[in-house]
N, C-alpha and C positions, 0 to 999 in steps of 0.2 A: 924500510920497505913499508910503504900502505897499506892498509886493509879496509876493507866495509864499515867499518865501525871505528877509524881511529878519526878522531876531533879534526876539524876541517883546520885549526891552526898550526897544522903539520905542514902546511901549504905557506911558499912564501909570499909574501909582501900583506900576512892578515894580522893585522895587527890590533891591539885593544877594542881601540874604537869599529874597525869594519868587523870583528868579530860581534860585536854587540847587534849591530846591522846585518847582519846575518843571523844573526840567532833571532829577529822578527821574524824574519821568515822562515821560522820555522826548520833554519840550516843551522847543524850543529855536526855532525859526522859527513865522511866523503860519500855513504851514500844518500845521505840526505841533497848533495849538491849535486852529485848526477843524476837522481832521481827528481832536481826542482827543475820542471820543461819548461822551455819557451810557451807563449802561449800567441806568440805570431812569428810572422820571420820580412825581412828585408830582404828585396833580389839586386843587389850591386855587383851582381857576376859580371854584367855588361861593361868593360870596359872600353870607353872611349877616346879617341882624338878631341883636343880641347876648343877645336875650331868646330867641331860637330855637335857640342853642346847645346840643349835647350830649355827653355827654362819649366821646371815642373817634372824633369827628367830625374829619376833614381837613376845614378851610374855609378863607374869608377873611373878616373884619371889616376894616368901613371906619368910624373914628371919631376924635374928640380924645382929646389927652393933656390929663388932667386932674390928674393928681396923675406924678409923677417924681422916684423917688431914687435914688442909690448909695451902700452903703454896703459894708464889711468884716464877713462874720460871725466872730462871735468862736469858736466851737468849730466849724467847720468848715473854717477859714483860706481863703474864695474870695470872689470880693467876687460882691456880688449888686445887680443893677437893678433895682428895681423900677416895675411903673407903672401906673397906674389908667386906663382906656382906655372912652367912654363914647358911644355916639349914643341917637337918640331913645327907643331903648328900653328901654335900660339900660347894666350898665357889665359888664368885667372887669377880674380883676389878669391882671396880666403882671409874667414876674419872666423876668431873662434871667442865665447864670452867666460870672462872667470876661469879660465885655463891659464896660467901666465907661464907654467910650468913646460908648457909646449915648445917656449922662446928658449928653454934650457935645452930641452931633450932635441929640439932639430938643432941642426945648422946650416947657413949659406951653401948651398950644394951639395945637398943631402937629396937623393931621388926617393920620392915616399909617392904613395897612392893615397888616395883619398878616395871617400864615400859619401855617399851621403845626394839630396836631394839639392837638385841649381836652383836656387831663388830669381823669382824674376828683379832685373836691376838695371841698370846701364852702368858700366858692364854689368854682364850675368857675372853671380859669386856663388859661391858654396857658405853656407853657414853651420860652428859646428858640425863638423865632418868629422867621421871616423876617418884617421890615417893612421899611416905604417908604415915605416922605413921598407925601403924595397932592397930584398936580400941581395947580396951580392955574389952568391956560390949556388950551383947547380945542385948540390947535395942540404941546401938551405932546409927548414920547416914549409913550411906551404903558409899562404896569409892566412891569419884568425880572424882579426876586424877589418881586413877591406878586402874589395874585387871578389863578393860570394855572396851567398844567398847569407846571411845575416840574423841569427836566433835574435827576439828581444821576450825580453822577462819582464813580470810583475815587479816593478821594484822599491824601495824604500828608501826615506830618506835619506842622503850618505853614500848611496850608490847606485851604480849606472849597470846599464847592460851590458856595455862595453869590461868595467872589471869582474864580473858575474862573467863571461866567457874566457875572462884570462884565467881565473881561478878553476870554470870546467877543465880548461886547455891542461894546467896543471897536474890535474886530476885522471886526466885521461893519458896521462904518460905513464901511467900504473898498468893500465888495461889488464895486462897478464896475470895481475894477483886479485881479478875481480869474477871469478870461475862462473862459467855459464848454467845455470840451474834450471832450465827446461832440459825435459829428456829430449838425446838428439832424435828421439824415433819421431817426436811431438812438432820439436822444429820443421824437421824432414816434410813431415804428413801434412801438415799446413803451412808449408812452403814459409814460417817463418826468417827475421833476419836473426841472425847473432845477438848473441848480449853485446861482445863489443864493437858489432859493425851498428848496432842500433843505437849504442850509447853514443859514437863518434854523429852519426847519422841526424840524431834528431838535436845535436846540439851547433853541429855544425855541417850544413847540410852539401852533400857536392852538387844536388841538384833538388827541385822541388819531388821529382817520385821516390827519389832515396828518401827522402825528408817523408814523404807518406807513407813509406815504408816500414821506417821505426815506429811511426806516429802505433800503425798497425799492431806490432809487436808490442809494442806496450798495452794498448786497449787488451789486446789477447790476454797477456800476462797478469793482469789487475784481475780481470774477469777466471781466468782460470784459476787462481787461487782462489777466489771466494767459493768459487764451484767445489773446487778441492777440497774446502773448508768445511761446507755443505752436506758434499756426498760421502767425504769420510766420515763423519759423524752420523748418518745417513748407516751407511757399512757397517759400521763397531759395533750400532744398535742393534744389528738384524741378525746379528752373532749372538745373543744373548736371550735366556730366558726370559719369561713375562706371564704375570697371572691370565692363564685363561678367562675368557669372562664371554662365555656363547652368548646367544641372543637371546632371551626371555621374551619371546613375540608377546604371549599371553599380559603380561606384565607393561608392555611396552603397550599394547592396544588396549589395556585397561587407562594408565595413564593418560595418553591422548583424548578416550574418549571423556574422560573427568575436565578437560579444561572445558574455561569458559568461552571457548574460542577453537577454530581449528585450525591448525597448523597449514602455511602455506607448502606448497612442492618444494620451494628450496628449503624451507627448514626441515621437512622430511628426507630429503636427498642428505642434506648434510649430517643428522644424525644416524640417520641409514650406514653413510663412509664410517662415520666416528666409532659405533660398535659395530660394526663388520670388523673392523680392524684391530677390533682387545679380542675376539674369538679365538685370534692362534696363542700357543701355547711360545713359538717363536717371532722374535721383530718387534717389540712394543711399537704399539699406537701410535706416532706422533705424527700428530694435525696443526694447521692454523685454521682456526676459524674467525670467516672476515663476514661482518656485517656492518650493514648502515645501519648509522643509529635508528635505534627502535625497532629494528628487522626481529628480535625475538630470539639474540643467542641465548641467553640464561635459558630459558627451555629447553634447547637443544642438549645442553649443555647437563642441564636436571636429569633429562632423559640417559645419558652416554651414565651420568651419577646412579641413577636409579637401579638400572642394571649391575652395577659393581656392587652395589649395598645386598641385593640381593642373593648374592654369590657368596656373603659372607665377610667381603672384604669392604675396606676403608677409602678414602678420597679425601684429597685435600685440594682448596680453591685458594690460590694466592691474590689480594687485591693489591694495587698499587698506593691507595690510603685508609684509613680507619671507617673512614666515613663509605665509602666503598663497600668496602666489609661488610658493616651492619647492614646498609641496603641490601647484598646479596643474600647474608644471611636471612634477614626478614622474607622477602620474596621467596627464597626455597622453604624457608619453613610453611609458611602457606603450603605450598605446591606441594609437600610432603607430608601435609598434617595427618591425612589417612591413615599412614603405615606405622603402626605403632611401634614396630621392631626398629626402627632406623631413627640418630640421634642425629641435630643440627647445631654444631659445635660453633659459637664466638670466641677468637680467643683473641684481643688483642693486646695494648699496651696498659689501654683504660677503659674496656671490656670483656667480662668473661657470663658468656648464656648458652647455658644449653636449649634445646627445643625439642620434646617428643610428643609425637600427639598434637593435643592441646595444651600441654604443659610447658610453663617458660619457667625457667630459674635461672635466677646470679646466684654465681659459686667464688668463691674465692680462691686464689692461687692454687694452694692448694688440693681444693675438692677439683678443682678442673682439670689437675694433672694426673688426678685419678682419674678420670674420664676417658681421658686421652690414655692412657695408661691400659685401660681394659680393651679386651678383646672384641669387644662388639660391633657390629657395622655402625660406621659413623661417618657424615661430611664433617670436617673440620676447617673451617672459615676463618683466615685472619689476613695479613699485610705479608708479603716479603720477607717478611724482619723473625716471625714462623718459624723459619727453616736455622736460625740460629740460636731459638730457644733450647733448652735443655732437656724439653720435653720427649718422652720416650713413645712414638709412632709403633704401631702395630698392621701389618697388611694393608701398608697403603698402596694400592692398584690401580689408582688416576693421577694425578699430579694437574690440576687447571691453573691455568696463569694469565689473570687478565692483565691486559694491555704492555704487557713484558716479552716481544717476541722473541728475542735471542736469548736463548741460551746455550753458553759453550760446553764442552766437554769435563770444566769442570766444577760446575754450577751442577748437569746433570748429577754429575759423581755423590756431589753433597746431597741431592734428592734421593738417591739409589742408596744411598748407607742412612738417610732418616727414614725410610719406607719400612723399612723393619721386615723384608722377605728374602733374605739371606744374602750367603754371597754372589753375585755375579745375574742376578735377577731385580730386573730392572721394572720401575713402574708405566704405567701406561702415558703418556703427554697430550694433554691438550693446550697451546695456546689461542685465547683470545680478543680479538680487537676490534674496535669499531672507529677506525681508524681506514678509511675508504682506500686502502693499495691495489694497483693497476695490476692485472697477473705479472705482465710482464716484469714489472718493478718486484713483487713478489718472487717469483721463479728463482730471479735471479740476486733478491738478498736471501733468501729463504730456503736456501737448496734441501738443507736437510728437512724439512717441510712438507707433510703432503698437504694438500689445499683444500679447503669447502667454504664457498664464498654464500652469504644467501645476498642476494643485490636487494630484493622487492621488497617493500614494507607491506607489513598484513594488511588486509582491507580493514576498513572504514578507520585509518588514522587520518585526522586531519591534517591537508596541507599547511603549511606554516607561511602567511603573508611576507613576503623580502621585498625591500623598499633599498632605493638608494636616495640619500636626504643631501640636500647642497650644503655644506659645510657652514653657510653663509646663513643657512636659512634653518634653523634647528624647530621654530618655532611648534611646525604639526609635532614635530617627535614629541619634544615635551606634552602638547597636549593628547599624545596617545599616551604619554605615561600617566599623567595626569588622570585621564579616563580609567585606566587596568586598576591602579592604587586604586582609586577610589571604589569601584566593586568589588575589593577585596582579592588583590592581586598582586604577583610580586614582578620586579624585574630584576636584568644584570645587565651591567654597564662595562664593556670590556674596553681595557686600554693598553695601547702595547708597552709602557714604561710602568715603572714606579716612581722613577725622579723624572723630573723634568730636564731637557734636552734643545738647548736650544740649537745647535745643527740637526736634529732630526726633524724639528718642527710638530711634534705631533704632542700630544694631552698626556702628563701622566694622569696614575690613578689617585694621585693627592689631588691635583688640578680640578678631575673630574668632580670628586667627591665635593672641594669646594664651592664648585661652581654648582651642581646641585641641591649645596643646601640654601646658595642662596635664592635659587628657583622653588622651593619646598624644604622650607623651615621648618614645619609638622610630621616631616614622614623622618622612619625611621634610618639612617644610611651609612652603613658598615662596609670598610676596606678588606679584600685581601687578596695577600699577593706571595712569591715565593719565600721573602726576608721573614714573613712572622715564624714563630716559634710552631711544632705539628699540632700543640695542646689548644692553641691560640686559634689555628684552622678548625681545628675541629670542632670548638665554640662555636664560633663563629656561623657555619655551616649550619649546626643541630640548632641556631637561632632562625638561620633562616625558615627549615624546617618548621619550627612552629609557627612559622608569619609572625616572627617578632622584629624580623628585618622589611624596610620596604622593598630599596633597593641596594642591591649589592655589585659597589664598584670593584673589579679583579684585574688582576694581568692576567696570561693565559693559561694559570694552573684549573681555572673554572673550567677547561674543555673535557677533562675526562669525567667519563660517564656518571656523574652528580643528578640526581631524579628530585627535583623540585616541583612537584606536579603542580602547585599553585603560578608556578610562574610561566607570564605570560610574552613579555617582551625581553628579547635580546639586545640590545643596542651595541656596535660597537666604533668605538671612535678607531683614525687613523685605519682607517679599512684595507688601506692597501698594504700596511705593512703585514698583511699575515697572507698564508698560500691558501688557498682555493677549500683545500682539506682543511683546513685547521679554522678556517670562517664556516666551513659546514658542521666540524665539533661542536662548535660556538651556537649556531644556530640548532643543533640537535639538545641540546640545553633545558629550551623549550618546546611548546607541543606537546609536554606528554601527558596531560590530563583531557579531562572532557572539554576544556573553554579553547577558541581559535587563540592563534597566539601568532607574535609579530617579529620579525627580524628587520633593524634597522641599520644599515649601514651608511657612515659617516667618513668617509674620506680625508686627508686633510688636505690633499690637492683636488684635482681636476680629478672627475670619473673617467676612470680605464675600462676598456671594451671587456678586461677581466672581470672585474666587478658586477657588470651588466650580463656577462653572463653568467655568473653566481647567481643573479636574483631572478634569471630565466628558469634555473633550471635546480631541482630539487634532490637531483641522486647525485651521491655523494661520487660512486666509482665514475662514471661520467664528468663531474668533477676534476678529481683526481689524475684523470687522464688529459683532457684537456693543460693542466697546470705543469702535467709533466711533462709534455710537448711544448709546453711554454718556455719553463722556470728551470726543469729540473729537479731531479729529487734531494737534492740539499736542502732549493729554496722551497720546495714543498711542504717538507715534512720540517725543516729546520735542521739543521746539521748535527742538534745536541741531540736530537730525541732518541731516545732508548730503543733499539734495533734499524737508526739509519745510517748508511755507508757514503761518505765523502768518496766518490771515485775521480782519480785526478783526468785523466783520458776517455775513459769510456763513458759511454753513456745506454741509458736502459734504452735507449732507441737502436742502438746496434744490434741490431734481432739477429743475423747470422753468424755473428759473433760470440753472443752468447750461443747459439747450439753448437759452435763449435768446441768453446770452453768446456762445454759441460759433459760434451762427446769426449772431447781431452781426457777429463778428469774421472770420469768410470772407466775411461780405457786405461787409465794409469793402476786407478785403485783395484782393478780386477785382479792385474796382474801383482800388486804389492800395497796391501792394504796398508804397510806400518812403514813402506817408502824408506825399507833395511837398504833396497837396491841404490836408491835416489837420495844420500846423505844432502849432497847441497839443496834441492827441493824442500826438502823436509826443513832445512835450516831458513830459507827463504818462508816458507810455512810460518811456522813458528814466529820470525820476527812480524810477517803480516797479519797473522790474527792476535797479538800482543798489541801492534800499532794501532791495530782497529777495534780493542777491547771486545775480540771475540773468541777469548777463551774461558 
C-alpha cells in the first residue's frame, strides 16, 4: 500500500537510472510526483478520420498497423520506425526517431491511436507521436497518452512527458490512501474540487475547465497554507503576555524635536503604528517595517527603542553582518548621546563597546557579559549569531531584526526564553527592511505581519544620476570613474558571478577586477564576494571605510544596507541578470553623503525596456511592482533570499484568491487554533512550512 511519503521507486518500471532523473527534479516521494504539475497541456481529444487530416493539425487517429519497420539510416546515424497506419478511409506513414523499441511492442495488426501533430509532407505524416494500443474490453482503463487533452512537464535529460504521466498514472491508482486535508466546510464554501478529483484533473485533464479547475484548487491550497501559517502564528501571539510599554509623548516630542532634521509623515505614521502597539499589556507588537533606502527606518526604529528604555526595560537589534552592527550601533549612539541613563551595547564576534553618554569603552568578553548581565535599560547591538550566545538577557521588551523577515514559531520560542521576562511572556517584534516589497507580495508572504511601509525619502536627499552604458562603449563610464577617484571618491563595481561562465556570458568579479587594473594601475582595487571567509569581509569593508580602497568590485552581498558615504558611483556589469529590487539595493549603495553620485548600468546584451525603466524611475516600491508584474517574485527577489516563497501555481497577482485564502484561514483558526479537529491539515501544515523553512 502507498503512502504520501513512500520513495517514488515503489512504482514500477523506475529503475536506477530514471530514479536519478527524477530526483533532478526534485521528485523523490509520491507526493513529490503528484504534486510536480504540468506546466502546459496538449488538446488530442479530437479524434479524426485519416482522409480528413491536415497538415499543422493537433489530433488523434484510431487505426491498424499495417505495414511496421525498423531500420538504421545510413547518413544520418539514428535509427528510424516506421509504419503505415490505416482505417476505413485511408492510410498514413508514421515514422518515429530513436524508438526502435516500438517495432517490439506493436505488431502487424495491432489497432493503436496515435497523437500528436500532421507534419506538412507529400503524403502528410505524423512524426513522433504519442500512441497506444487501443483496448480491446469495454471494462478497459481509459487512454493516458492519446485521444485527450495531454499534460506536458518540465523535463530532464533521460525523460519524457510521456513516462512522467505513466508513472502519475501509477500513482493515482492509490488515490484512496491519499486523505483529503482541506476542511469539507472550506471545500464546500469556495466551491473547491477534491483532492482526488484535482489530483486526476490537472494531470490528466477530461476537458480544458476541469483542467482549470484543479489548476484552481491548487493555487487556493498553496495560498491558504501560507495564510494559515501567517494567521496562526498571528493567533498564538495575541494569547500571550507582553511588556507594557504606554506612550511617553513627552519623551517622544522631546526626541524628535532634537533631530537635525524633521521627520517625514510616513515616518511619523509609522512609528506612531509601532508604539501604539507595545501599549497593551496583551498581543505583542509584531510589525514589518518597509522603507526605501534612505527613507529613515533606523529613527523610527530609535524612537519605538527609546520608549522601551524608558520604561525600564531592555531591546535588542539583530543585524544581518558585523559591519551592519557597528553602523547601527554608532548611529543610535549619536541619537542617544543625551540620555545618560541608557547604554548602547556592541557585541559581536570581533567587537565588544559599550556607549553612554559620551563615553565609549572596549570591554572584554568578560566585562561585557556583565553588562549584558545587569539590570539596566540597555540597546544591545550584534549579528543573528546573538541569540545563541551564552549570554544572560534581562527584560528584553523589543526584539528588532534587520533585513531577516521570517520568522517561525520556533525562532520566536528561542527569543521569548532569551528575553528573560518569564514564562509565557513574550517580547515585542519588530522587522526591518529596505527591501522595496509590493503590499500585495507582502500581505501575502507576511501574514503574521502587521505593516508600516514609509515610500518617500526625506526632503533635500539628492537624486542619484542612472545611465544605461552600451556594453560596447564603456569608455564615458570609465572616465566618470576616473573623475569621482580622482576628487577623492570611492566606487563599487557589481558583477553577477565570481568565476567566470562562459554559457551565461556575463563578467565575473575576478574578470572585473582585472580588467580594471589594467585601466588604473594606481588606484587602489579590492574583491568581495560570498566564498571569502566573515573576518576577510569585514577587512575588507572597515578599508573601504577609510578610503583605503578605491574601488570595490562585489557580487551581490554589497546590496544590503553598507553606508559608504564617500562613495559615489555604482557600476554594475550584466545589468540584466539582477531584478528591478535588487539593482535598486545596489544603487541605494550610493547617494548617501553630501557629493551627487552615479548609477551606471552595463548590460551584456541588448537594453531591455526593463532596464530603461530602472533609470526612469527612482522608487524603489514602484519598482518592485512593475518587476513583479513582469518577473515574478522568485525572479525578483531571487528564490534563495531570506523570507521569499517559491509558489508553484499561484501567483501574487491572484488578488481574489488570496482574500479568499485568508478569509479561509481565520475562519478555520477561529474556530480551532491547534487544528485538534483538523489532524490531516495540521499534518499538510507541518510538512509545508518544513519544505519551505518556515518554521
Amino acid at each position: 500500500m502507498l503512502n504520501w511519503n513512500d520513495s517514488i521507486q515503489v512504482l514500477p518500471r523506475i529503475g536506477k537510472a530514471t530514479l536519478g532523473h527524477l530526483k533532478r527534479l526534485g521528485i523523490n516521494t509520491i507526493a513529490d510526483l503528484l504534486y510536480y504539475f504540468p506546466y502546459r497541456y496538449e488538446d488530442y481529444s479530437e479524434v479524426v478520420s485519416i482522409e480528413n487530416l491536415q497538415a499543422g493539425q493537433a489530433c488523434t487517429v484510431r487505426g491498424r498497423v499495417d505495414l511496421l519497420n525498423s531500420r538504421r539510416s545510413r547518413t544520418r546515424q539514428i535509427n528510424l520506425t516506421e509504419a503505415l497506419i490505416s482505417d476505413e478511409t485511408g492510410s498514413v506513414r508514421v515514422v518515429w526517431f530513436n524508438q526502435p523499441y516500438i517495432a517490439k511492442t506493436l505488431q502487424v495488426g495491432d489497432w493503436i491511436y496515435l497523437s500528436g501533430e500532421v507534419k506538412e509532407s507529400d503524403p502528410l505524416q505524423f512524426v513522433n507521436p504519442n500512441y497506444e494500443k487501443a483496448q480491446r474490453s469495454l471494462g478497459a482503463t481509459v487512454n493516458r497518452q492519446t485521444s485527450r487533452i495531454l499534460s506536458v512537464y518540465s523535463i530532464t535529460k533521460g525523460l519524457s512527458s510521456k513516462q512522467l504521466r505513466f508513472f502519475v498514472n501509477s500513482a493515482l491508482h492509490y488515490l484512496d490512501k491519499y486523505p483529503e486535508f482541506l476542511p469539507p466546510e472550506i471545500i464546500q464554501k469556495y466551491r473547491l474540487m477534491d483532492l482526488a478529483s484535482a489530483l486526476k484533473e490537472i494531470h490528466f485533464p477530461s476537458s480544458q475547465t476541469e483542467a482549470n479547475k484543479a489548476v484552481e484548487r491548487f493555487k487556493f491550497e498553496e495560498l491558504f497554507l501560507l495564510q494559515l501559517h501567517g494567521n496562526r502564528i498571528r493567533y498564538q501571539l495575541a494569547q500571550y503576555a507582553t511588556p507594557a510599554i504606554p506612550v511617553d509623548e513627552e519623551l517622544s516630542k522631546e526626541f524628535t524635536a532634537s533631530l537635525p532634521y524633521q521627520l517625514t509623515e510616513e515616518q511619523r505614521k509609522s512609528a506612531w503604528e509601532i508604539i501604539s502597539d507595545m501599549k497593551e499589556p496583551l498581543k505583542p507588537m509584531n510589525r514589518l517595517l518597509e522603507g526605501d533606502v534612505g527613507s529613515g527606518k533606523t529613527v523610527v526604529a530609535a524612537l519605538a527603542i527609546l520608549n522601551v528604555l524608558a520604561k525600564n526595560y531592555s531591546a535588542i537589534l539583530l543585524s544581518p553582518t558585523e559591519i551592519l552592527a557597528d553602523q547601527h550601533w554608532k548611529n543610535i549612539s549619536k541619537l542617544f548621546a543625551k540620555y545618560a541613563d541608557f547604554k548602547v551595547v556592541l557585541y559581536t564576534r570581533t567587537q565588544r563597546f559599550v556607549a553612554q553618554k559620551d563615553l565609549v569603552q572596549e570591554l572584554s568578553k568578560k566585562e561585557i557579559l556583565e553588562v549584558l548581565n545587569d539590570n539596566s535599560p540597555k540597546l544591545i547591538i550584534g549579528t543573528h549569531s546573538l541569540l545563541q550566545e551564552a549570554a544572560e538577557f534581562h527584560n528584553i521588551a523589543l526584539i528588532i531584526v534587520d533585513e531577516q523577515h521570517r520568522f517561525g514559531v520556533k525562532q520566536r520560542d528561542e527569543i521569548k526564553d532569551k528575553a528573560g521576562l518569564g514564562e509565557d511572556v513574550y517580547p515585542h517584534f519588530l522587522a526591518m527592511t529596505a527591501t522595496p516589497i509590493p503590499r500585495s507580495l507582502a500581505l501575502t508572504i507576511y501574514g503574521d505581519l502587521d505593516l508600516s511601509i514609509i515610500e518617500k525619502l526625506p526632503p533635500g536627499r539628492q537624486s542619484i544620476v542612472s545611465q544605461l552604458i552600451d556594453p560596447n562603449d564603456k569608455v564615458a563610464a570609465y572616465d566618470l570613474l576616473r573623475q569621482e577617484i580622482q576628487a577623492g571618491r570611492q566606487a563599487f563595481v557589481v558583477c553577477p558571478l565570481i568565476d567566470e561562465s562562459d554559457k551565461l556570458g556575463v563578467k565575473s568579479v575576478g574578470a572585473a577586477a582585472a580588467e580594471l587594473k589594467e585601466i588604473f594601475p594606481n588606484y587602489e582595487i579590492a574583491i568581495l564576494h560570498g566564498k571569502l571567509k566573515g573576518q576577510e569581509k569585514t577587512e575588507i569593508m572597515a578599508r573601504m571605510l577609510r578610503n583605503e580602497i578605491n574601488i570595490l568590485v562585489s557580487t551581490a552581498v554589497i546590496e544590503v544596507g553598507i553606508d559608504i558615504q564617500n562613495a559615489t558611483v555604482m557600476m554594475i556589469e550584466g545589468a540584466e541578470r539582477f531584478g528591478l529590487a535588487q539593482l535598486h539595493q545596489f544603487r541605494g549603495r550610493v547617494g548617501r553623503g553630501e557629493h551627487q553620485s552615479y548609477c551606471l548600468l552595463l548590460p551584456s546584451d541588448k537594453i531591455s525596456p526593463r532596464l530603461e525603466m530602472f533609470v526612469k524611475s527612482n522608487n524603489g516600491f514602484e519598482l518592485a511592482e512593475y518587476d513583479l508584474q513582469l518577473r515574478g517574485p522568485g525572479e525578483v527577489f531571487g528564490t534563495n533570499q531570506s523570507g521569499m516563497l517559491s509558489l508553484k501555481l499561484a501567483k501574487i497577482t491572484d488578488t481574489l484568491l488570496i482574500y479568499k485564502a485568508r478569509e479561509a484561514s481565520q475562519f478555520i483558526l477561529q474556530k480551532d487554533l491547534k487544528l485538534a479537529h483538523y489532524p490531516q491539515l495540521a499534518a499538510k501544515l507541518a510538512n509545508f512550512e518544513q519544505l519551505n523553512a518556515l518554521q
